[in-house]
VOPAGU-2260 file (C-alpha; in pm, 1 decimal, decimal comma):
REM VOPAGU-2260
SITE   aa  ch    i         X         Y         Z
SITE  UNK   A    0       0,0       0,0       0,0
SITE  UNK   A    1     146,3     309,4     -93,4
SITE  UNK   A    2     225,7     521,9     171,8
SITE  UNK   A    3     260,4     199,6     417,1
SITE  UNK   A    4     581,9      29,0     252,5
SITE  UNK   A    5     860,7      29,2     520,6
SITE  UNK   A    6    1209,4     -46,1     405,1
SITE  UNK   A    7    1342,3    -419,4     537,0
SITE  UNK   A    8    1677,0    -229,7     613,6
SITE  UNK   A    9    1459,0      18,5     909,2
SITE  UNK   A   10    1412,4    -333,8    1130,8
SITE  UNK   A   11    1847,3    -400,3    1105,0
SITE  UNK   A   12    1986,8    -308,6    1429,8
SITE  UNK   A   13    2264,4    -109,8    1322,0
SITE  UNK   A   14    2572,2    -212,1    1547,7
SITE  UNK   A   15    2731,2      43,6    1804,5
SITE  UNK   A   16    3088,5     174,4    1735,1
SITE  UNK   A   17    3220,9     168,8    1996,0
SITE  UNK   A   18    3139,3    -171,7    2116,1
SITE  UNK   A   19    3344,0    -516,6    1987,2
SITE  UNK   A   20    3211,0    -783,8    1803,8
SITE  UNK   A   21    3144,4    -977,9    2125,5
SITE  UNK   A   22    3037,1    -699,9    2356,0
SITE  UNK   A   23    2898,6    -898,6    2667,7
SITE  UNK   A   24    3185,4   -1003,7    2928,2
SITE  UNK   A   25    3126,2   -1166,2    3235,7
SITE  UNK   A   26    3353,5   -1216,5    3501,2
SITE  UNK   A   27    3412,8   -1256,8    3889,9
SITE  UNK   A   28    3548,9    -987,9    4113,8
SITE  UNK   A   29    3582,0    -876,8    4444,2
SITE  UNK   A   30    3550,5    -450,9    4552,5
SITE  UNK   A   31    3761,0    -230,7    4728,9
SITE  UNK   A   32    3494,5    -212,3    5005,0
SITE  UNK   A   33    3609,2     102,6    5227,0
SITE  UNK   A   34    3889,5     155,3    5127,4
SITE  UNK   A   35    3774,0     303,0    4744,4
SITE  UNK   A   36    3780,0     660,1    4876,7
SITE  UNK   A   37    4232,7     582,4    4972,3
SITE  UNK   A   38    4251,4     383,6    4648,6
SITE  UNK   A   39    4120,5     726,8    4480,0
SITE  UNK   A   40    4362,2     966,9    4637,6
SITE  UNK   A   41    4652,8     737,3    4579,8
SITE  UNK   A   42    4560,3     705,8    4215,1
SITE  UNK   A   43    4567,7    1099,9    4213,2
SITE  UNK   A   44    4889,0    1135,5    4386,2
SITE  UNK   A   45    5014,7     863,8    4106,7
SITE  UNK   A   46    4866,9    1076,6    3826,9
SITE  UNK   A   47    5024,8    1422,6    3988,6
SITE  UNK   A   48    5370,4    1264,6    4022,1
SITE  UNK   A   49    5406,8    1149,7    3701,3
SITE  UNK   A   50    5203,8    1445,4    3549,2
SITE  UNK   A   51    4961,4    1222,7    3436,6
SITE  UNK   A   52    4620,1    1362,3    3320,5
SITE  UNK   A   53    4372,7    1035,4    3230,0
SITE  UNK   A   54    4077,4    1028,0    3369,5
SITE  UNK   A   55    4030,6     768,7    3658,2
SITE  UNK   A   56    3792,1     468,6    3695,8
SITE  UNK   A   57    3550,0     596,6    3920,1
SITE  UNK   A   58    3588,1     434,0    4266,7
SITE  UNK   A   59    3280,3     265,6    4296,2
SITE  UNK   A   60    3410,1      66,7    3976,3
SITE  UNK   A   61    3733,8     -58,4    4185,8
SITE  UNK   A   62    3812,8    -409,4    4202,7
SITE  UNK   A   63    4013,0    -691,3    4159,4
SITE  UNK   A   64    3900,2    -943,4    3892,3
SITE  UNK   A   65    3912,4   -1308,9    3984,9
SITE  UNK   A   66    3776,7   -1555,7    3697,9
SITE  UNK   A   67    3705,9   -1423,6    3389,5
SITE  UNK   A   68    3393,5   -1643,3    3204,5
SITE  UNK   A   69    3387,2   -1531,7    2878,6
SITE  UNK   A   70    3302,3   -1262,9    2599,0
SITE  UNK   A   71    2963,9   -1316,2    2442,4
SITE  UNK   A   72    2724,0   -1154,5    2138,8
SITE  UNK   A   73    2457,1   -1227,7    2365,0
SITE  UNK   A   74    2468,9   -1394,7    2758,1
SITE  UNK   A   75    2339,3   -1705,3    2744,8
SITE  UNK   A   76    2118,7   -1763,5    3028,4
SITE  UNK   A   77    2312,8   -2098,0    3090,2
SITE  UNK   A   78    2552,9   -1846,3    3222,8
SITE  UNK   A   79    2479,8   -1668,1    3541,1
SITE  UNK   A   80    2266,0   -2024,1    3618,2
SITE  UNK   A   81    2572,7   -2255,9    3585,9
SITE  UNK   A   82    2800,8   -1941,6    3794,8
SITE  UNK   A   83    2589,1   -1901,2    4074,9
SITE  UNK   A   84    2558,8   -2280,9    4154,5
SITE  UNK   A   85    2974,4   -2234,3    4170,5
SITE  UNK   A   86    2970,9   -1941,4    4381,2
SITE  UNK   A   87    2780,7   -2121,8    4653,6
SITE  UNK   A   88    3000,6   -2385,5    4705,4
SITE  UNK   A   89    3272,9   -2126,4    4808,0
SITE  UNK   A   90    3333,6   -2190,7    5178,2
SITE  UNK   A   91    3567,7   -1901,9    5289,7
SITE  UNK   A   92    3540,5   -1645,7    5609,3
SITE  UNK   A   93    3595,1   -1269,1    5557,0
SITE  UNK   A   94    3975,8   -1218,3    5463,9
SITE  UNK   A   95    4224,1    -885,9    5413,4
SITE  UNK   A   96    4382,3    -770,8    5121,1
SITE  UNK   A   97    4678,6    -559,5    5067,4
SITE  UNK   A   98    4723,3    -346,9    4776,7
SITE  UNK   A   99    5107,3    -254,2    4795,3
SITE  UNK   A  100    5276,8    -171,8    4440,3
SITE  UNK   A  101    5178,7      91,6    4167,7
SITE  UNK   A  102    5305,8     -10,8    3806,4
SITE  UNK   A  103    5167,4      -2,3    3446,6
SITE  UNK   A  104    5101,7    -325,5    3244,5
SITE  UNK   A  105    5164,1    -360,0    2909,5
SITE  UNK   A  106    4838,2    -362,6    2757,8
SITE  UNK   A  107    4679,3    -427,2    2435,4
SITE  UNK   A  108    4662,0     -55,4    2264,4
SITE  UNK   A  109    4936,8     149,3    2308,0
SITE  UNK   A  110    4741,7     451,4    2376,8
SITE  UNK   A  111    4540,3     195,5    2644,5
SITE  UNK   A  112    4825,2      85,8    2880,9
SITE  UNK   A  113    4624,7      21,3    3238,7
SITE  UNK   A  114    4818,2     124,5    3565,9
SITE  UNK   A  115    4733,7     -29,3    3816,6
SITE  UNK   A  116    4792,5    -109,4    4188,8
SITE  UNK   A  117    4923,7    -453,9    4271,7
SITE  UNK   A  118    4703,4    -715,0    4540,5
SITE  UNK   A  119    4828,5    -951,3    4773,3
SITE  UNK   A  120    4675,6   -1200,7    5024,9
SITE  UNK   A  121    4693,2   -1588,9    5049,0
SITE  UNK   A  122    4284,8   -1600,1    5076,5
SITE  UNK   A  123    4253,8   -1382,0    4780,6
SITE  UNK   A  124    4440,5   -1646,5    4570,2
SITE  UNK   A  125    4241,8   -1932,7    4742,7
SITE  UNK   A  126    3918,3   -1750,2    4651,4
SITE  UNK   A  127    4047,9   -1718,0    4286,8
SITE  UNK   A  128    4148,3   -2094,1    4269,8
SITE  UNK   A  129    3793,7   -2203,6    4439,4
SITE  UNK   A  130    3593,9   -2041,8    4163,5
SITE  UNK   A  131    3840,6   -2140,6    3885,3
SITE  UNK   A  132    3764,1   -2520,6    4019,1
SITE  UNK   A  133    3405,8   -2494,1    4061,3
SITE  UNK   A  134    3317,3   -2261,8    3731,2
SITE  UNK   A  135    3532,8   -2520,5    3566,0
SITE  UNK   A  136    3321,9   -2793,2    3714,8
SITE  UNK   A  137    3011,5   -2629,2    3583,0
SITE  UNK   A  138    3113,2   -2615,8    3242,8
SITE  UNK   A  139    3227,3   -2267,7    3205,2
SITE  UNK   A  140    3531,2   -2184,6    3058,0
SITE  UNK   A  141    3662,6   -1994,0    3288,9
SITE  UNK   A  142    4025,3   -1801,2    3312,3
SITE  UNK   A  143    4214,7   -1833,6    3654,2
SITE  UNK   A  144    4361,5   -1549,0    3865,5
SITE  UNK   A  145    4744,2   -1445,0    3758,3
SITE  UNK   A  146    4840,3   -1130,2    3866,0
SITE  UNK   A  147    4591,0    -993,6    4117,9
SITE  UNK   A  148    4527,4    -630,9    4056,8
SITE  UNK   A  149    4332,8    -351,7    4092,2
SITE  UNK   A  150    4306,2    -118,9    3775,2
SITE  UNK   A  151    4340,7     288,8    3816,8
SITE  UNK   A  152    4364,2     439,3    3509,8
SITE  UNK   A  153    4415,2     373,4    3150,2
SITE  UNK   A  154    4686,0     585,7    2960,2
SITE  UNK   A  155    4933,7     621,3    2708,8
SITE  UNK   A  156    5219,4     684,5    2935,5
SITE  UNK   A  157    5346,9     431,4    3172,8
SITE  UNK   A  158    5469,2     478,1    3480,0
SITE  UNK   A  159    5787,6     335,2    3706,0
SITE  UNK   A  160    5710,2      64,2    3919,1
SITE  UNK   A  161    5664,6     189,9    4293,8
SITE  UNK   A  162    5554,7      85,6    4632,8
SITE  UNK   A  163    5326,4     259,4    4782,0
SITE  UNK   A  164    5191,9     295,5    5138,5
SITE  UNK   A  165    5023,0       4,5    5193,2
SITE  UNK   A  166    4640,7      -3,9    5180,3
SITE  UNK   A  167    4456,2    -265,4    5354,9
SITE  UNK   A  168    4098,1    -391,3    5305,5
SITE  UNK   A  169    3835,5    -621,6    5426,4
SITE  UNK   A  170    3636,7    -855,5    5174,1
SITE  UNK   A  171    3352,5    -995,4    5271,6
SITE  UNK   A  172    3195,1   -1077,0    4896,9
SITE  UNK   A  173    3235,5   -1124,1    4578,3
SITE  UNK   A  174    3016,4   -1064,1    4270,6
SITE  UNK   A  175    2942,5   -1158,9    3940,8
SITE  UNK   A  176    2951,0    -851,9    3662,2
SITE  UNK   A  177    2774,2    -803,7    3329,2
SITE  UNK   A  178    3057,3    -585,2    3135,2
SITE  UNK   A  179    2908,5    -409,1    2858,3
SITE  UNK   A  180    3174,4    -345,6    2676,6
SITE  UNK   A  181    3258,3     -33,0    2491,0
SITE  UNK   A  182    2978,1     132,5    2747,7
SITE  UNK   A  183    3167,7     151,2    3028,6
SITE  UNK   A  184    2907,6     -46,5    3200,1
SITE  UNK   A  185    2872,0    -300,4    3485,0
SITE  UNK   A  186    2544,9    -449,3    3595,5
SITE  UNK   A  187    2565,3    -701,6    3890,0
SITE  UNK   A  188    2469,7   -1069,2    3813,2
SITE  UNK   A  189    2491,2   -1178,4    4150,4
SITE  UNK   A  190    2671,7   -1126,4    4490,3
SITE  UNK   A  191    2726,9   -1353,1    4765,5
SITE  UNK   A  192    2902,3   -1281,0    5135,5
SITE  UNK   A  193    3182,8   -1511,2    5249,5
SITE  UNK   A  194    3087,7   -1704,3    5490,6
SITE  UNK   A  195    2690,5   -1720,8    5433,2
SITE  UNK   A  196    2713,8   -1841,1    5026,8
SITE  UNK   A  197    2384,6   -1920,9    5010,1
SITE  UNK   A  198    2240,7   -1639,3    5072,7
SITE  UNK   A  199    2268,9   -1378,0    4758,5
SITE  UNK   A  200    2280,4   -1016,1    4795,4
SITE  UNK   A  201    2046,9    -810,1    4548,5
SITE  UNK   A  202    1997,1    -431,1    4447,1
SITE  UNK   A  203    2204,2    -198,3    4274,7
SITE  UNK   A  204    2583,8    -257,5    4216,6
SITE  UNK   A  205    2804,7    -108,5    4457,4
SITE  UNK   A  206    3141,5    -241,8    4568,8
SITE  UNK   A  207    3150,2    -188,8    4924,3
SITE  UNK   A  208    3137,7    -399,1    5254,4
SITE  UNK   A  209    2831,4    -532,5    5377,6
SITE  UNK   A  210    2579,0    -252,8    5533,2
SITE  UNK   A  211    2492,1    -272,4    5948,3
């Protein structure tokens, strides 16, 4: 009918820019919990030194990544099902982490090298190791803990390795994140507290310790 044709090419979903071909990533982490806000000002004092002027993940963003379980056109709901029966079979109690050296890793773009601040803790790598095992034994193919790490900034400039003042933290969860890629996007898939595994957290995303 004239007036009523609609071109086939108006129903395409024309594909974002600045998102990759597999835009979905999903992945286990743990937060910074309190200590985001000292994370922040020693990223800044990092940034000053070495006149630095990238713009900072913002601190509720902060973490340290544990497994990663894949990059996907589409989640399949398989997914956060198969994940979440691993993350209750973690049986760990509350545990510190110490974030204690500043240096920048290679990276995959050369105008994207991440700095970042290294982690350190003998629970952290048996949390990492736990959910390698049990994502593993659900079928998901997913990527162990190597260098434990908490990104600051992305950059083009790297900086020289330093200590820093140590910063301690407590962790008393971890989560699973929807990455949208390309977004700058995170959308929690599920959090659980050490300790109590059964019993998932839900509401917004935020990376900090458990509220009173």
């Amino acid at each position: 009918m004239p007036g009523c044709a609609q071109s086939a090419f108006d129903f395409i979903e024309v594909p974002d820019p600045r998102r990759p071909k597999r835009p979905e990533r999903v992945f286990t982490c743990i937060g910074a919990g309190a200590a985001a806000a000292e994370v922040a000002r020693c990223r800044e004092r990092i940034k000053r030194d070495n006149a630095i002027l990238a713009k900072g993940i913002p601190p509720e963003r902060f973490h340290i990544s544990l497994c990663g379980i894949g990059d996907y056109v589409r989640i399949p709901s398989r997914v956060p099902f198969a994940a979440t029966r691993a993350a209750r079979r973690i049986v760990l109690s509350p545990f510190e982490v110490v974030l204690f050296r500043a240096v920048t890793f290679p990276g995959f773009k050369p105008d994207r090298r991440p700095t970042v601040l290294l982690a350190e803790g003998r629970e952290l790598r048996e949390l990492g190791d736990m959910l390698f095992e049990h994502l593993r034994g659900e079928g998901l193919k997913a990527g162990g803990l190597t260098t434990p790490h908490m990104t600051l900034f992305y950059s083009p400039r790297s900086i020289r390795p330093t200590d820093i003042e140590p910063i301690r933290f407590r962790v008393d969860r971890f989560y699973l994140i929807h990455s949208e890629r390309g977004l700058t996007r995170y959308n929690a898939l599920g959090c659980w507290l050490l300790g109590d595994p059964v019993r998932t957290l839900s509401g917004p995303l935020a990376f900090g310790s458990v509220a009173a």
